[in-house]
Residue frames as qw, qx, qy, qz and C-alpha x, y, z in Angstrom:
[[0.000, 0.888, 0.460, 0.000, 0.00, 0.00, 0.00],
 [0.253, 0.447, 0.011, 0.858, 1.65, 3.50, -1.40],
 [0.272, -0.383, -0.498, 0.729, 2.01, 5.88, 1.77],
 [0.093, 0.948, 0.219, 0.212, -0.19, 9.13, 1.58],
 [0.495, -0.159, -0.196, 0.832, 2.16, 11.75, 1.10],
 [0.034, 0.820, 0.319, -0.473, 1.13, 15.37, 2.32],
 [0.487, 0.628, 0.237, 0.559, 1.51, 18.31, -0.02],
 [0.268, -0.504, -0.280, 0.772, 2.55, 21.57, 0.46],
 [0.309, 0.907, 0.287, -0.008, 0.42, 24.76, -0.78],
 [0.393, 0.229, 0.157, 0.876, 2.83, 27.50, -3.18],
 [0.129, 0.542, 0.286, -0.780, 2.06, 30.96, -2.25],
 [0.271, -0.049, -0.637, -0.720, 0.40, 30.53, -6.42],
 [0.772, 0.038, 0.394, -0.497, -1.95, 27.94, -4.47],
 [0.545, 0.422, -0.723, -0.055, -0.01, 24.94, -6.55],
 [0.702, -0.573, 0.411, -0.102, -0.02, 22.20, -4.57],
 [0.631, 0.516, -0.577, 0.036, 3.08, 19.97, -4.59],
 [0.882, -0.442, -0.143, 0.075, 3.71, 16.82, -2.43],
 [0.310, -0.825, 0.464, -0.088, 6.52, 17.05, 0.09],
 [0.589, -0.305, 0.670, 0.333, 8.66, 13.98, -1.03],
 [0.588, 0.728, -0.150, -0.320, 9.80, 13.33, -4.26],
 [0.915, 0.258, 0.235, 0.204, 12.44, 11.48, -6.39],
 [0.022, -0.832, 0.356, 0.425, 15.47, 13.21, -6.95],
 [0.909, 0.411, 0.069, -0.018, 17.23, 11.86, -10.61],
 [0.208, 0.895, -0.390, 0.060, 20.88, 13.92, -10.33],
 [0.095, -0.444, 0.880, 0.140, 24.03, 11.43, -10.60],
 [0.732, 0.028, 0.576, -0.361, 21.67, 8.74, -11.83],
 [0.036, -0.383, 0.653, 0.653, 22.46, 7.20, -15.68],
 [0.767, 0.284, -0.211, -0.535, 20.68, 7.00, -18.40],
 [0.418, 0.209, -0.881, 0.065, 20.64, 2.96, -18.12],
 [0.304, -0.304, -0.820, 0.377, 19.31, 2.90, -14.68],
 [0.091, 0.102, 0.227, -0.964, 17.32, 5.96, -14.34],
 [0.688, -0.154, -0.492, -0.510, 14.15, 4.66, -16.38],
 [0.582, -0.261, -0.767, 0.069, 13.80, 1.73, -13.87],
 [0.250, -0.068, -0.577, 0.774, 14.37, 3.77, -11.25],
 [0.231, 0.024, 0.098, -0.968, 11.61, 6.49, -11.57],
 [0.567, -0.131, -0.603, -0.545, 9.48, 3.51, -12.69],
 [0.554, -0.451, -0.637, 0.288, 9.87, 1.45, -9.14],
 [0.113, -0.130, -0.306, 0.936, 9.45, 5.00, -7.68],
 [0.453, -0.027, -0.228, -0.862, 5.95, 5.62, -9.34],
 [0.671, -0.002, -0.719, -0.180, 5.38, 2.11, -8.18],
 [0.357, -0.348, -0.628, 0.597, 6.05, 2.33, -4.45],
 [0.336, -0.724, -0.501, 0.334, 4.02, 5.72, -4.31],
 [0.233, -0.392, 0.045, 0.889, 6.19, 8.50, -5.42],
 [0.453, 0.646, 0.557, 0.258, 4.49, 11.21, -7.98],
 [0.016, 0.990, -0.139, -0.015, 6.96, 13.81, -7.69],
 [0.840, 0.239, 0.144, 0.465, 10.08, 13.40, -9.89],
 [0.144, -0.895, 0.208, 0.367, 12.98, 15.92, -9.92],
 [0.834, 0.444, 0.264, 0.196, 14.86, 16.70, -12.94],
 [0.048, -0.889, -0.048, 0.453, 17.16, 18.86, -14.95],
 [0.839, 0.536, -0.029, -0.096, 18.57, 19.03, -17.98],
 [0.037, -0.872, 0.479, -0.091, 22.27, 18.92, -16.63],
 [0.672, -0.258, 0.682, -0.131, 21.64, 15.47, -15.30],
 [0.334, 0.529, -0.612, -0.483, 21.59, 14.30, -18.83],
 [0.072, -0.046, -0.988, -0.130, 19.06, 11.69, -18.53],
 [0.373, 0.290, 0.254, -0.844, 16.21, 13.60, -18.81],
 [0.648, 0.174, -0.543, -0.505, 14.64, 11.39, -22.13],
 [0.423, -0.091, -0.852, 0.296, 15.36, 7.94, -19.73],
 [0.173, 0.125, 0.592, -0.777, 12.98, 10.02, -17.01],
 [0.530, 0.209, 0.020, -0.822, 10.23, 10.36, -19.67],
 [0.566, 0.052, -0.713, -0.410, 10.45, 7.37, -21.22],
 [0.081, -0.031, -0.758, 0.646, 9.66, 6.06, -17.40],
 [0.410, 0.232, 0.156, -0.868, 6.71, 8.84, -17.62],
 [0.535, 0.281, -0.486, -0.632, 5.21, 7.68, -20.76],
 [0.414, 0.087, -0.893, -0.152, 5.41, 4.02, -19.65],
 [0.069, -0.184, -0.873, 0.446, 3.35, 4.24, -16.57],
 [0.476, 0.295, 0.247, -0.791, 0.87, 6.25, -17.82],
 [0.645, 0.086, -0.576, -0.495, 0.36, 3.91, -21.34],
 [0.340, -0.138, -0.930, -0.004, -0.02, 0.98, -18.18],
 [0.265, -0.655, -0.208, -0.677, -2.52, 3.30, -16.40],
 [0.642, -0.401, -0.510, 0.409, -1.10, 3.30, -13.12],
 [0.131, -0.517, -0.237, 0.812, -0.73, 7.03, -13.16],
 [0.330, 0.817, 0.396, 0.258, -2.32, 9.81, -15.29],
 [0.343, 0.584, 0.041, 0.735, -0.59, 13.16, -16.39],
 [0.289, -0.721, -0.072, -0.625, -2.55, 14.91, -13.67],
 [0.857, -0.487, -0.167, -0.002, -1.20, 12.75, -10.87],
 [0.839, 0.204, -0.064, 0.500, 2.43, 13.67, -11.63],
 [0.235, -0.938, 0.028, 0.254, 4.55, 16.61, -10.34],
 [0.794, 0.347, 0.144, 0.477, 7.24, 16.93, -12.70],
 [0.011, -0.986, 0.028, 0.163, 10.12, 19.44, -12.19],
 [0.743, 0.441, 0.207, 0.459, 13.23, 20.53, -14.26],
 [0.213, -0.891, -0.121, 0.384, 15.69, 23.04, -14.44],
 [0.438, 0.896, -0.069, -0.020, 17.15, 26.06, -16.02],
 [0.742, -0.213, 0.083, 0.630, 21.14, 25.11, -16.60],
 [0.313, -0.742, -0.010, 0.593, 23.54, 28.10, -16.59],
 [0.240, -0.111, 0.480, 0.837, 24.41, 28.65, -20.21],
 [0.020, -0.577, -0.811, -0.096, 20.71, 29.25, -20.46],
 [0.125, -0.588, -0.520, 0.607, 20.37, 32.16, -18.73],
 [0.009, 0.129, -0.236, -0.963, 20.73, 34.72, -21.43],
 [0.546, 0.280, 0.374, -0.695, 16.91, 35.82, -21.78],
 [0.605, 0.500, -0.280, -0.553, 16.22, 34.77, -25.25],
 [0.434, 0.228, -0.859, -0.145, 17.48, 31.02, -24.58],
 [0.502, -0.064, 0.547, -0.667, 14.98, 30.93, -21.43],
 [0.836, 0.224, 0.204, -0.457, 11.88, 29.47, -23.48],
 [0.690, 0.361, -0.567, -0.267, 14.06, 27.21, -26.49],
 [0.169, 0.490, -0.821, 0.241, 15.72, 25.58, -23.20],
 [0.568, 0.045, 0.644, -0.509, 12.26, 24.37, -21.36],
 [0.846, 0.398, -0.129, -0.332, 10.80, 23.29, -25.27],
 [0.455, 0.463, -0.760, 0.039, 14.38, 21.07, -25.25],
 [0.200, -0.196, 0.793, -0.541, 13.45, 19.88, -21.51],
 [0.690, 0.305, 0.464, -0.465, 9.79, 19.19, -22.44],
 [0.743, 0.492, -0.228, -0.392, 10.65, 17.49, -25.21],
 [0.425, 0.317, -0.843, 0.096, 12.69, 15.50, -24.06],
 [0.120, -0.052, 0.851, -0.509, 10.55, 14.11, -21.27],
 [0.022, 0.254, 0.824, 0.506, 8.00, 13.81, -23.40],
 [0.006, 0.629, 0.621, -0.467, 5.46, 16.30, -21.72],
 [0.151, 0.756, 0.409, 0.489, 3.44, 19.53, -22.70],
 [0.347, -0.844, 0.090, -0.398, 3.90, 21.20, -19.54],
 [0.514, 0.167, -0.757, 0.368, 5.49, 21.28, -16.43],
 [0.504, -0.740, -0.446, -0.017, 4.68, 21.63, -13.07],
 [0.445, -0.858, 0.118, 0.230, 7.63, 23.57, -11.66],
 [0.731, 0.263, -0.032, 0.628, 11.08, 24.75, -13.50],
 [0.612, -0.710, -0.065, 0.342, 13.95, 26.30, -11.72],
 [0.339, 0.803, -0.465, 0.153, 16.98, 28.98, -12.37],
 [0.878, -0.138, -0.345, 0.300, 19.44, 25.83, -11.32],
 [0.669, -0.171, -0.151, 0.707, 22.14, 28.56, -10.42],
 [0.122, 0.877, 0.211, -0.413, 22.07, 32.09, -9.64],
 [0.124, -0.643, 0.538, 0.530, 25.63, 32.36, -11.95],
 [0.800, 0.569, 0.134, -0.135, 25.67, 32.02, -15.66],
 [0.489, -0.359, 0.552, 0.572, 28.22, 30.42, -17.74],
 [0.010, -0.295, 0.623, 0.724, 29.79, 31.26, -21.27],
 [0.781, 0.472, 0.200, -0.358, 26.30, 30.39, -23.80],
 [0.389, 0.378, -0.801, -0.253, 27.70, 27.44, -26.55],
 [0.717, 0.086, -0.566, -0.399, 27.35, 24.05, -27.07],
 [0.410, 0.319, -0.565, 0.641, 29.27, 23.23, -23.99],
 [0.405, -0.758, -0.382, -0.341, 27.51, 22.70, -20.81],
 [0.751, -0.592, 0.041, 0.290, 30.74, 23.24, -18.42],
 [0.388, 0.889, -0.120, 0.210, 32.52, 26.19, -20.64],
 [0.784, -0.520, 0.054, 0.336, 36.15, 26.05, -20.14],
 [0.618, 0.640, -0.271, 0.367, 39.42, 27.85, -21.32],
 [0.331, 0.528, -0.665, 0.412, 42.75, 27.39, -20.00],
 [0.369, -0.111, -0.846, 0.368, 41.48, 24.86, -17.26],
 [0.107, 0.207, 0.400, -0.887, 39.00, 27.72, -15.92],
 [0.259, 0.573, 0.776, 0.058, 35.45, 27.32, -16.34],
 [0.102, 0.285, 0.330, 0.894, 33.93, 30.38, -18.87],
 [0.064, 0.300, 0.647, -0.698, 31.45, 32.68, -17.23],
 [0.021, 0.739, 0.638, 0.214, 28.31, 34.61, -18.23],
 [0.180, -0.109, -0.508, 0.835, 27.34, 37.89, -16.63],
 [0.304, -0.434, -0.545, -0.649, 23.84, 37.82, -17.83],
 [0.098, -0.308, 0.457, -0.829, 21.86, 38.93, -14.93],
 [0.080, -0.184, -0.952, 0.229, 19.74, 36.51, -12.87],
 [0.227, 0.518, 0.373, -0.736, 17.34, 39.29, -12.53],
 [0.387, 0.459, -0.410, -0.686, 17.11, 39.36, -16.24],
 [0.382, -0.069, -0.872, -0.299, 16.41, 35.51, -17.28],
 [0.206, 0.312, 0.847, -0.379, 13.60, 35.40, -14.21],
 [0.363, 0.439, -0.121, -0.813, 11.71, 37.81, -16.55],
 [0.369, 0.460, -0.659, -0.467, 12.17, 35.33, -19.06],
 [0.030, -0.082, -0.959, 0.271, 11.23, 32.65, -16.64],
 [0.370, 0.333, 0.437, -0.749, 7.85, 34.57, -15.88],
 [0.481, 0.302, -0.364, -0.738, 6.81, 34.13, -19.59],
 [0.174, 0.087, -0.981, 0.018, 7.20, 30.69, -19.48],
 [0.092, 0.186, 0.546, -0.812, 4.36, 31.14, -17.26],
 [0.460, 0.545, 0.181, -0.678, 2.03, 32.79, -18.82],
 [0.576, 0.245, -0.573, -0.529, 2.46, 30.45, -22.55],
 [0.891, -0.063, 0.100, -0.437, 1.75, 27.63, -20.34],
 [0.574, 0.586, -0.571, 0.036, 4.85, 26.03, -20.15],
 [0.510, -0.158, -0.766, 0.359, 4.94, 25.43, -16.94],
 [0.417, -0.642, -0.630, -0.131, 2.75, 25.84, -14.01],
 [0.472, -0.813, 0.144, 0.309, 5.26, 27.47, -11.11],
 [0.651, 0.594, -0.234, 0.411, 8.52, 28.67, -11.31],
 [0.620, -0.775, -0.025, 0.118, 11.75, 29.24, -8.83],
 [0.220, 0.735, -0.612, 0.190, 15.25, 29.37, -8.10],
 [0.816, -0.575, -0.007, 0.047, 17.75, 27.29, -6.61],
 [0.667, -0.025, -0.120, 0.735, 21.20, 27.91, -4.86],
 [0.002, -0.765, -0.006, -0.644, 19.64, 31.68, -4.55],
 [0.339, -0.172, -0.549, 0.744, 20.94, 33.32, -1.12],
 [0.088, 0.780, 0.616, -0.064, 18.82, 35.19, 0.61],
 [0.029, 0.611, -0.086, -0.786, 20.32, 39.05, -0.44],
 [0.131, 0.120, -0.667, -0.724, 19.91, 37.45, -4.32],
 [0.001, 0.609, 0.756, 0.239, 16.02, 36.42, -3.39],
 [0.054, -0.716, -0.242, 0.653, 15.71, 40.09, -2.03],
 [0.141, -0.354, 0.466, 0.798, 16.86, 41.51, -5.22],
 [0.156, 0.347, 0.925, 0.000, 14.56, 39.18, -6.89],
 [0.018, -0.631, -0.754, 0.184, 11.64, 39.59, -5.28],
 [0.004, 0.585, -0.155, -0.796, 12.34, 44.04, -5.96],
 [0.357, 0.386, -0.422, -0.739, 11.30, 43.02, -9.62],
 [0.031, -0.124, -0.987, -0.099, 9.71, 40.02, -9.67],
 [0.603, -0.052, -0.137, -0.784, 5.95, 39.93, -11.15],
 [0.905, -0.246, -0.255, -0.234, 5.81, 36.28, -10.07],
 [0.364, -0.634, 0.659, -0.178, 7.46, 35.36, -6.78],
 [0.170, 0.346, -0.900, 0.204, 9.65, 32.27, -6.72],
 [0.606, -0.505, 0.171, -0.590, 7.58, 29.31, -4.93],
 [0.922, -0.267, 0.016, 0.281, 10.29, 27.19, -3.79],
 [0.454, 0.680, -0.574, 0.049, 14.11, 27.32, -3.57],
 [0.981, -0.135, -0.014, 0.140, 15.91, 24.04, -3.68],
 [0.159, 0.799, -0.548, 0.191, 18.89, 24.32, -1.99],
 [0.489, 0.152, -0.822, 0.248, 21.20, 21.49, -0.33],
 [0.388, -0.435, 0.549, -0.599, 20.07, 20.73, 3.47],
 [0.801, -0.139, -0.582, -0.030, 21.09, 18.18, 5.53],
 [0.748, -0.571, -0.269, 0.207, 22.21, 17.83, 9.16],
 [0.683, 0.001, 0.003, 0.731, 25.69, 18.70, 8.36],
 [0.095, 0.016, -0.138, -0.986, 23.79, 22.07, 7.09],
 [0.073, 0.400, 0.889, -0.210, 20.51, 22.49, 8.05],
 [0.020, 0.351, 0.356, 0.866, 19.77, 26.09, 6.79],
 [0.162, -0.668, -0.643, 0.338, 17.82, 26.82, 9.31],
 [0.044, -0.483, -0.193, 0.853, 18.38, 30.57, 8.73],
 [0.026, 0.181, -0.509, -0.841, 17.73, 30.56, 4.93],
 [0.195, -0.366, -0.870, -0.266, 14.95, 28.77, 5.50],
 [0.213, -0.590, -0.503, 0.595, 13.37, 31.43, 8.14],
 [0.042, 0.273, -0.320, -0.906, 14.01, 33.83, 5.38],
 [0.128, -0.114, -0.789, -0.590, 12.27, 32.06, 2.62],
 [0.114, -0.396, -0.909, 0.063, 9.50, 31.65, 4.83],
 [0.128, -0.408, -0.119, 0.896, 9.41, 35.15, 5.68],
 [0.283, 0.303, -0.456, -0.788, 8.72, 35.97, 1.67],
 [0.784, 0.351, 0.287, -0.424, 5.97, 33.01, 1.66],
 [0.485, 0.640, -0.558, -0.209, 9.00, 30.88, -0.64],
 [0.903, -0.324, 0.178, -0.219, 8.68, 27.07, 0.13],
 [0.102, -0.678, 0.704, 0.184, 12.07, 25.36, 0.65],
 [0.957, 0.171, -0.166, -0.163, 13.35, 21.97, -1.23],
 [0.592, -0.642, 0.442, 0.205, 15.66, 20.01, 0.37],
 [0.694, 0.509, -0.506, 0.053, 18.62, 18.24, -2.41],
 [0.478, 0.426, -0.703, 0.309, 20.91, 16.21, -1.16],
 [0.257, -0.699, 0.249, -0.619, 19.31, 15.08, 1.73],
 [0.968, -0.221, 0.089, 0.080, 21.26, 12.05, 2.86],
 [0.256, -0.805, 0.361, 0.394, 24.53, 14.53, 2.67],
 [0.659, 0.654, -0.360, -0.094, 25.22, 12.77, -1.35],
 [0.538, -0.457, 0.647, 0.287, 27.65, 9.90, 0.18],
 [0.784, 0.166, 0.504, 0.323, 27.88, 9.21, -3.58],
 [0.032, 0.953, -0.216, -0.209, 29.11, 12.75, -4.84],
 [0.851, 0.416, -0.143, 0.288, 31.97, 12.48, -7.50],
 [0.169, 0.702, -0.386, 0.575, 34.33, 14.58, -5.72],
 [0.764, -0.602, 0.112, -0.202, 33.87, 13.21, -2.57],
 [0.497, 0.545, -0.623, 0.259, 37.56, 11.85, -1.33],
 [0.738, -0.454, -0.434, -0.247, 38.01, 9.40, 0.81],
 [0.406, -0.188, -0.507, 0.737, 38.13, 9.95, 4.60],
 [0.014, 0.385, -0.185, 0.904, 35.48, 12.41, 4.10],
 [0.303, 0.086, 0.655, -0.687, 32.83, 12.61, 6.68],
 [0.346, -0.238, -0.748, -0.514, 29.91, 10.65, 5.34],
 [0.555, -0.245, 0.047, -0.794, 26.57, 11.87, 6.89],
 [0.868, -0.213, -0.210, -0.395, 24.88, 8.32, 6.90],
 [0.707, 0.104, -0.521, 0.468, 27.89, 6.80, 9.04],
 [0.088, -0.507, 0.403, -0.757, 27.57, 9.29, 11.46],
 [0.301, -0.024, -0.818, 0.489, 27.42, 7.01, 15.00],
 [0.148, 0.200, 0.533, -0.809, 24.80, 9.53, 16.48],
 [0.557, 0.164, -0.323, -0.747, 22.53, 8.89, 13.87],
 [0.554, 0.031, -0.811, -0.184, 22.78, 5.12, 13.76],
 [0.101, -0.082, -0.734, 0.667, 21.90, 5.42, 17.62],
 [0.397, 0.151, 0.082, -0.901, 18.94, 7.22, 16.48],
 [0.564, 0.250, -0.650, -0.444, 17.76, 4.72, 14.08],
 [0.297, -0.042, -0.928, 0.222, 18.03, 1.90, 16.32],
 [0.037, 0.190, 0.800, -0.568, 16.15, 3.56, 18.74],
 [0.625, 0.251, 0.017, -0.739, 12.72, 3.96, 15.92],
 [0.609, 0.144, 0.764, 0.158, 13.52, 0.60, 14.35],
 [0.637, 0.747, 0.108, -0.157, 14.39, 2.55, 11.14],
 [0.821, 0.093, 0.008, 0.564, 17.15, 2.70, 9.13],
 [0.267, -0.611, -0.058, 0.743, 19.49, 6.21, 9.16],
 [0.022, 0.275, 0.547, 0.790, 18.51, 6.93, 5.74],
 [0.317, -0.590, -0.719, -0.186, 14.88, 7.16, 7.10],
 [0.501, -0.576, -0.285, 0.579, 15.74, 8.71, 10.17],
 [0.272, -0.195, 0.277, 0.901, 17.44, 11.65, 7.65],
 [0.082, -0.391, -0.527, -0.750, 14.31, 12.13, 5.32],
 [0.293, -0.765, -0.544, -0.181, 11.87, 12.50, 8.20],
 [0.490, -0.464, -0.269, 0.687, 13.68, 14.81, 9.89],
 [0.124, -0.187, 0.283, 0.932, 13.57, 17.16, 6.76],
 [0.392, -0.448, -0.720, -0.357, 9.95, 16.09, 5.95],
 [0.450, -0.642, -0.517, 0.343, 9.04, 17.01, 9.75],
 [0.013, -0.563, -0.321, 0.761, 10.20, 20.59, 9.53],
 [0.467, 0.704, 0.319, -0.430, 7.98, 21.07, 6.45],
 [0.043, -0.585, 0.607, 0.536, 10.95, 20.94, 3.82],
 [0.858, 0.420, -0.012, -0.295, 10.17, 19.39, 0.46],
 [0.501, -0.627, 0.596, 0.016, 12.11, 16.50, 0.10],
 [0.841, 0.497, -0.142, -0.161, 14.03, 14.47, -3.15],
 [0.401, -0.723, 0.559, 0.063, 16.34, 12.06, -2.39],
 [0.368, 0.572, -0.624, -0.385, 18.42, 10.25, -5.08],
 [0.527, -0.321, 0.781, 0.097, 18.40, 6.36, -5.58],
 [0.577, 0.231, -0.624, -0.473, 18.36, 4.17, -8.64],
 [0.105, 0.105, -0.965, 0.218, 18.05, 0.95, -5.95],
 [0.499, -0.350, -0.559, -0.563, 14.42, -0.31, -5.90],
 [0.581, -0.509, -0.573, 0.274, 14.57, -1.40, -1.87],
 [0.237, -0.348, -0.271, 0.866, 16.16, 2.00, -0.94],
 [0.155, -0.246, -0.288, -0.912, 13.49, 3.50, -3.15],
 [0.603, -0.547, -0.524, -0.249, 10.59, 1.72, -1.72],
 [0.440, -0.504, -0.444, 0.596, 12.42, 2.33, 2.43],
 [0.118, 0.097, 0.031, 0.988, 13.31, 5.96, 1.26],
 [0.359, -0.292, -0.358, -0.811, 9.40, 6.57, 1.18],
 [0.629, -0.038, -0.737, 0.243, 8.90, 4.83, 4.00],
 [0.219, 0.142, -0.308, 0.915, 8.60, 7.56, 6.56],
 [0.276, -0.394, 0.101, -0.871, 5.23, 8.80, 7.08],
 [0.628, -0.405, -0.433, -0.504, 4.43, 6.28, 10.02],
 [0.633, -0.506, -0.349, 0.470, 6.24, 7.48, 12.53],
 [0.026, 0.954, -0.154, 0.256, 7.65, 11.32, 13.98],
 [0.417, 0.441, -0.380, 0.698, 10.54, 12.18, 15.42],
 [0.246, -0.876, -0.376, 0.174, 9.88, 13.84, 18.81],
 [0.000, -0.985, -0.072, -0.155, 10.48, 17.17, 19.57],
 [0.547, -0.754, 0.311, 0.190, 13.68, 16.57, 21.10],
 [0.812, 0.071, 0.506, 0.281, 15.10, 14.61, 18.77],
 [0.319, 0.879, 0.299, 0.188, 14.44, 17.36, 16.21],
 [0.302, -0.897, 0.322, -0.017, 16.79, 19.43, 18.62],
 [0.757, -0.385, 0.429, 0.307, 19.31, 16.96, 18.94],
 [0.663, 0.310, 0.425, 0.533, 19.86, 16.19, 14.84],
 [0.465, 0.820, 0.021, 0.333, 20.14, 20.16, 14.58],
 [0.571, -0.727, 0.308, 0.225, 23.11, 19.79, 16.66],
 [0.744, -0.033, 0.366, 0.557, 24.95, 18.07, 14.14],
 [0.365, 0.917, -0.002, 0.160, 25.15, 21.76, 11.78],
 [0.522, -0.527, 0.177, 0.647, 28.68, 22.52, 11.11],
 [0.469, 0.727, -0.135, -0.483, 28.05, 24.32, 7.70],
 [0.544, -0.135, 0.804, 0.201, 29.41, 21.02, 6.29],
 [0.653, 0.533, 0.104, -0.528, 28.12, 21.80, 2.59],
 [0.727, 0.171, 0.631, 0.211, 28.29, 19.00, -0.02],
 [0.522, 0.590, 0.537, 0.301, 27.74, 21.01, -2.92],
 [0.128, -0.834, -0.205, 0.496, 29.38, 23.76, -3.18],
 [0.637, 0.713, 0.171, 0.238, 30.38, 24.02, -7.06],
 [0.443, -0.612, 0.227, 0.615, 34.09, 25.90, -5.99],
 [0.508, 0.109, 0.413, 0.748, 34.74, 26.46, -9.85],
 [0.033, 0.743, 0.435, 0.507, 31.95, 29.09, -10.03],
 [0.452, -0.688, -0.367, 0.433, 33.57, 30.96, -6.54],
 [0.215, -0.302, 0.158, 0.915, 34.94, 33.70, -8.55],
 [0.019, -0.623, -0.734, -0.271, 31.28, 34.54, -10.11],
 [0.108, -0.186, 0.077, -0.974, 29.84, 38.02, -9.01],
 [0.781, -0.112, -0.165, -0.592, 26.30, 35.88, -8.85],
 [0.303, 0.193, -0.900, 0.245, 28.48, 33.12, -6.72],
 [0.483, -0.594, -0.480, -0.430, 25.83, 31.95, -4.14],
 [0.843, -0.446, -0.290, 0.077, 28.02, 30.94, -1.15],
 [0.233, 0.502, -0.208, 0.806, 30.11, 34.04, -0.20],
 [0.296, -0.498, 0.202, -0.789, 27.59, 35.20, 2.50],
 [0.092, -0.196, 0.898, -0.382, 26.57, 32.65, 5.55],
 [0.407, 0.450, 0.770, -0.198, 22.93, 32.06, 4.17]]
């Protein structure tokens, strides 16, 4: 029996469930099964983007559970995001018709500026000369415009950001005809964002969590670093719900209200990963796992720190 998962309301009035499928290091090969045994155990909120470069292997997924009518278009939450050589206004709309064609949809339900910083526009999705990655300096403030249309031809239902700090959702929001209603940013224990997330809430901007099982499968990761799900005080936790510490991690971000898309192509950690809404945390507990914050961030793209539109200069 597929868990009921809650939704959360967009300050549009969108609703969009609070767990979800995340698709990002997954390969085309294993990413179709995956999103299928994920629509199978219950999930109906799929995260994409066209960076992840398996974004045809997500639809063909789509396409196959609706032709076996286990789900219908309207049951589906489907998001996707702008990548950085995009940003320049006039490649806004060809880049969602490349996204929605390749996932085989008419619409979406939610697409994101992935990054506040734009890189070099070409063919190239990771611009480089002389070992340095090529910037942009189109102006984040300028492709949300360009986002907003989207909008209004019916491309896609909501729009947002993610990786925006909160002085670049202030800026924003100063010209924004349609407000942002989400930003997905990293948060896990290590980083819990509690402040950025007080912000967002502030402005009525619902948060998504990424990476929330701290990515122990990150390419860069080297070894000896701290891996989140190994962390002793967790596995203590775990024991004492009779869950596992994966579990133990999503309901914690699921409990303070945080939309929530964690990554697997495994069909048992998909089916536990969802697993979650039949038990809480208590109140203490809650307290305890935001002890573990040491601004530990997983993701913190270092080749784009010399950006002007960098996100992770300021402490939220």
């Amino acid at each position: 029996m597929a868990p009921n998962i809650p939704f959360v309301k967009f300050n549009n009035g969108q609703q969009f469930p609070i767990f979800g499928l995340g698709t990002w290091k997954s390969k085309p090969g294993e990413v179709t099964q995956a999103v299928k045994d994920a629509i199978d155990a219950g999930y109906r909120h799929i995260d994409c983007a066209h960076v992840y470069g398996n974004e045809a292997e997500v639809g063909a997924a789509i396409k196959a559970k609706i032709s076996e009518g286990v789900v219908k278009r309207e049951d589906l939450y489907i998001t996707s995001k702008l990548w950085n050589t995009f940003h320049r206004p006039d490649l806004v709309e060809p880049a969602i018709k490349t996204t929605l064609k390749n996932l085989g949809l008419e619409q979406l339900d939610l697409y994101l500026i992935h990054w506040p910083h734009g890189f070099k526009e070409g063919d190239s999705l990771f611009p480089e000369k002389d070992g340095k990655t090529e910037f942009s300096d189109v102006d984040y403030v300028d492709t949300w415009k360009a986002m907003e249309q989207l909008v209004k031809k019916g491309l896609t239902k909501s729009i947002g950001i993610s990786n925006f700090n909160h002085e670049q959702i202030n800026r924003l929001l100063e010209s924004a005809e349609i407000k942002p209603v989400t930003n997905q940013v990293e948060v896990q224990p290590y980083l819990n964002q509690q402040k950025l997330i007080d912000f967002c809430k502030s402005k009525d901007i619902t948060i998504t969590a990424y990476s929330p099982l701290g990515s122990p499968d990150r390419p860069w990761a080297k070894p000896g670093d701290p891996q989140l799900i190994d962390d002793p005080k967790l596995k203590e936790l775990a024991q004492k719900y009779k869950k596992t510490p994966a579990q133990i991690l999503l309901r914690y971000e699921v409990q303070r209200g945080l939309i929530t898309i964690p990554k697997s192509v495994t069909k048992s950690r998909i089916q536990q990963n969802i697993e979650i809404f039949d038990f809480e945390l208590s109140a203490d507990d809650v307290k305890y796992i935001d002890t573990f914050d040491c601004k530990g961030r997983v993701c913190a793209f270092n080749t784009a720190q010399e950006h002007k539109y960098y996100p992770f200069n300021i402490e939220y």
